[in-house]
N, C-alpha and C positions, 0 to 999 in steps of 0.2 A: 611382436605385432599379432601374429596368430593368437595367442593366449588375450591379448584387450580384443579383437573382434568378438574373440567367443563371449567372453566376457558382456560385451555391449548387444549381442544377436538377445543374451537373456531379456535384455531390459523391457522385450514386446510383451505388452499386454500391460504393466506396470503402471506407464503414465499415461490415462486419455487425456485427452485436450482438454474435457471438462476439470481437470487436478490444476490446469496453469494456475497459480498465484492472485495474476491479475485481470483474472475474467470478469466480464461484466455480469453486475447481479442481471436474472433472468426479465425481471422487473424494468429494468432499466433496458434492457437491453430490443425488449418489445416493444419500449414508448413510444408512441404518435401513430402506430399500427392499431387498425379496426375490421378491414375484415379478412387480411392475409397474419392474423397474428397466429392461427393453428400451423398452417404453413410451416412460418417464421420458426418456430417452436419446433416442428417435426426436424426441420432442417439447419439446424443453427449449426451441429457437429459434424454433420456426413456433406456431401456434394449439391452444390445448386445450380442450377442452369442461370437464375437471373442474378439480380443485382442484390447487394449487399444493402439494405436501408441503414444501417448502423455498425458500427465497429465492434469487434466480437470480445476486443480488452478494455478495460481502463486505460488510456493515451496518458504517458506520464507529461504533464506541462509545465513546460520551466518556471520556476516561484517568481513570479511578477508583482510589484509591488503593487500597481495601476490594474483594479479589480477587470475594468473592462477590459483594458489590452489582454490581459489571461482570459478571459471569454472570449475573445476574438481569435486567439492563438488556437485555442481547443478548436474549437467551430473549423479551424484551418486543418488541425493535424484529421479530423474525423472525415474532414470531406478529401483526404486524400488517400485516408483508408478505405474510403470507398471508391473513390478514383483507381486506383491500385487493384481493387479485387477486379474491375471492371477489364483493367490490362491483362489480369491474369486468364480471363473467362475470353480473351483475343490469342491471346500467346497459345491457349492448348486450345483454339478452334472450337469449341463453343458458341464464342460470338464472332461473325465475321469481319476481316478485315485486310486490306490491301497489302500490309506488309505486317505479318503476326511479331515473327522478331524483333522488331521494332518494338513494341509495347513488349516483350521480357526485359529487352533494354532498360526500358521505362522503371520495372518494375523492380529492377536492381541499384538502379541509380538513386530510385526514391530511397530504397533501403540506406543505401549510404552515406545519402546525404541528410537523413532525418533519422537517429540513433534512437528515437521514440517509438518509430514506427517499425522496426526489427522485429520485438516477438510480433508483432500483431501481422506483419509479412509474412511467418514462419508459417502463425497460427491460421491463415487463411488456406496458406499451402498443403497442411493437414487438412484442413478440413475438404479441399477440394481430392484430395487424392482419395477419401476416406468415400468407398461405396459409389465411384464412381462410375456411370452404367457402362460409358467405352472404354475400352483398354488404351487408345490411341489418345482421348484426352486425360487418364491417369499418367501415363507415359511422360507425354510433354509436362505433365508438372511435377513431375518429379526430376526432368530434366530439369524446368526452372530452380528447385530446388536444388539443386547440384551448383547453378549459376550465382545465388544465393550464396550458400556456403561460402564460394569462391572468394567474395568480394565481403563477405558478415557474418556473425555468428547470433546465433539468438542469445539472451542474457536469462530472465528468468522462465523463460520458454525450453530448455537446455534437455529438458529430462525428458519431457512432449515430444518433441521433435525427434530424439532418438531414440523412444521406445515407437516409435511410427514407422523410422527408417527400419529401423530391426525388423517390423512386423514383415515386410515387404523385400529383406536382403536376403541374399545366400545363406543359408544359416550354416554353410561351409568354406572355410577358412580359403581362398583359392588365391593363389603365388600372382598368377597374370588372370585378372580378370577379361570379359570377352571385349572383345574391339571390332566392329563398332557395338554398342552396347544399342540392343533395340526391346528388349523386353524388362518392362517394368524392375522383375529381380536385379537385374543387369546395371540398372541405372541407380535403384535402392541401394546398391552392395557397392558402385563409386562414391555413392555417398556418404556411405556408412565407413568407408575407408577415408575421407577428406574429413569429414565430421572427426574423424579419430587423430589425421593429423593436428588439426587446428586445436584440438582440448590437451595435446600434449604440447605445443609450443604453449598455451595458455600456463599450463600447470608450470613450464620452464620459465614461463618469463619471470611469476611470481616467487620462484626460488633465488634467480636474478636479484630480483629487488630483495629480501628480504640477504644477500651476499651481501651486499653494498652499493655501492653510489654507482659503479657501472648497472646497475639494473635500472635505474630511475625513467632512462628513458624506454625501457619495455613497459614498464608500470602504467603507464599512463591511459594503454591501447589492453591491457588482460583481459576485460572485461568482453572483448568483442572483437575483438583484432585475431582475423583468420592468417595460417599458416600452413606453408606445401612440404613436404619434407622432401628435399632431394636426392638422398643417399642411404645405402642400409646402414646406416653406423648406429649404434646404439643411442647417440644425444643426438636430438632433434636438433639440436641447435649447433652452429658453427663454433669453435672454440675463440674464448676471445683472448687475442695476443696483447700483449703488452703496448700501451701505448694507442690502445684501439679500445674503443667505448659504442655502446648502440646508446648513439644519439636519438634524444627524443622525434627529432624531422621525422627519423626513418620507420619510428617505431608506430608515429600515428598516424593517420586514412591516407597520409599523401606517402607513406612507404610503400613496397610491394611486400607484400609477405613471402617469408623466405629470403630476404633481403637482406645486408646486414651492412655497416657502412662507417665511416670513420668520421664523427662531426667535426667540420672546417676546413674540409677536404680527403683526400685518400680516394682507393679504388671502390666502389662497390661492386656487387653483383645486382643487376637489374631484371635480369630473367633467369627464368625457372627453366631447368632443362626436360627435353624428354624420358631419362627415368628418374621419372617421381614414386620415392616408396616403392619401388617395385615395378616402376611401370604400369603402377595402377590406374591411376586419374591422373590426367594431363592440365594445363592451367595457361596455354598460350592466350594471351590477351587480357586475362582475366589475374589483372596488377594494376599496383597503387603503384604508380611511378612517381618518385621524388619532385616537389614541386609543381604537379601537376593534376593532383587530384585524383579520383577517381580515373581507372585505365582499363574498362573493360568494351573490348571492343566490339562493334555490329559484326563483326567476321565471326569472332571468338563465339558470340550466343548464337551464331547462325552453327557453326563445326559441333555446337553441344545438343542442337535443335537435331542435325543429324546424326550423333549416338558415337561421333569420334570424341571422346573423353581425354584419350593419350593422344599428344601432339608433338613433333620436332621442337623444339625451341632451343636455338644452340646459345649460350652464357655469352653477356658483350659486359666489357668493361669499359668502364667510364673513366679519364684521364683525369690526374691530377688537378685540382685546383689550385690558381697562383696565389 
């Protein structure tokens, strides 16, 4: 693990956010703007106090045969990319609001339940962290991005995103990172260790699949499907016994990650314990629980709000089914 941090600390400086794949032309991205379009322009990459007029990617939109309904559907995913920047510029105190955790919530759950709006979450995340004047609101968003990670991983955003955390992590390899984690570095370098779990269960799952039929249902979830490592053992992954397969259930948005479980019954494991990797990053609340969708909880982004990363979470097993 030592040897891939160092490895991924190099990547700062590498990818800026203007390299994503699917940025919007600059052109496009200014439209309907007349007299804040200098602004717009100065600040599209670094930190902004207002509001987003436009989405900063191309929003992939499902191929809809019915020309209008796919205009309507865009016009949807955009106005919640900006909805979303909106929570974000709440969550790290910026913009005021009664109950700020509340809107990180928001802005995780949108992540999750709209696979389109991932990099474009990640990519605002950058950019708000990028040159921003308080340290307390770079802070909070780089905790949000820690909450992020938790629950999604960016797709073609992947290289951005971690050549950003590197700029901002330990560039020093540390066994127990600090708990509570309150300085920028501190939250960069959780990240940059969870970011490193979830690309190696990514990489296992795909070797999974490419074994045979037990991999089919990892397959499904590679592309974006985050994972916690619980143990120093060298394979990220649990070994699979005989007669036990990762059923697809487990493997997509409604598994936990780190999860593993027998389809048509058997025991699984439902929670993540407290030494995760090292007792690095902790992950209580922040699961896909079987059958239930999305599981991250207002406690969970409140504990990450306050810079507790590692958290107790002791393993419950779930009984047979008849």
């Amino acid at each position: 693990e030592k040897a891939m941090y160092s490895s991924m600390i190099k990547m700062k400086h590498k990818f800026p956010l203007q390299s994503v794949p699917t940025l919007l032309p600059e052109k496009e991205y200014l439209k309907g703007l007349i007299l804040s379009r200098s602004n717009a322009r100065k600040q599209r990459f670094i930190f902004q106090k207002g509001s987003l007029h436009n989405s900063l990617l191309r929003l992939r939109v499902p191929k809809l045969e019915d020309e209008k309904m796919a205009k309507t559907e865009a016009r949807s995913l955009k106005k919640k990319a900006i909805a979303t920047f909106d929570n974000m510029l709440r969550y790290m105190n910026v913009k005021s609001h009664v109950y700020p955790t509340t809107t990180g919530l928001a802005v995780v759950t949108t992540g999750h339940a709209e696979p389109s709006l991932r990099d474009e979450i990640f990519c605002q995340l950058i950019k708000q962290t990028t040159q921003t004047p308080k340290v307390e609101w770079q802070l909070l968003g780089f905790r949000l991005i820690y909450l992020c990670l938790s629950a999604f991983m960016p797709e073609k955003a992947s290289q951005q995103l971690l050549a950003h955390i590197a700029l901002y992590a330990n560039p020093d390899f540390e066994e127990k990172l600090p708990e509570p984690a309150t300085t920028v570095e501190a939250v960069a370098s959780h990240c940059l260790r969870l970011f490193i779990a979830n690309r190696q269960m990514q990489e296992e799952m795909a070797l999974v699949k490419d074994a045979g039929e037990e991999g089919k249902g990892l397959a499904s979830s590679a592309g974006s499907q985050p994972y916690i490592r619980r143990d120093r053992s060298p394979s990220p992954l649990p070994p699979v016994k005989e007669g036990r397969s990762y059923s697809s259930e487990t493997a997509t948005s409604e598994a936990a990650p780190g999860s593993y479980g027998r389809s048509g019954g058997g025991r699984s494991r439902s929670r993540t314990s407290e030494r995760l990797r090292g007792n690095t990053f902790g992950n209580k609340g922040a699961l896909y629980r079987r059958g239930s969708g999305l599981y991250v909880t207002l406690e969970f982004v409140k504990n990450i709000t306050k810079g507790q990363m590692t958290q107790q979470d002791d393993f419950e097993e779930e009984e047979p089914e008849d």
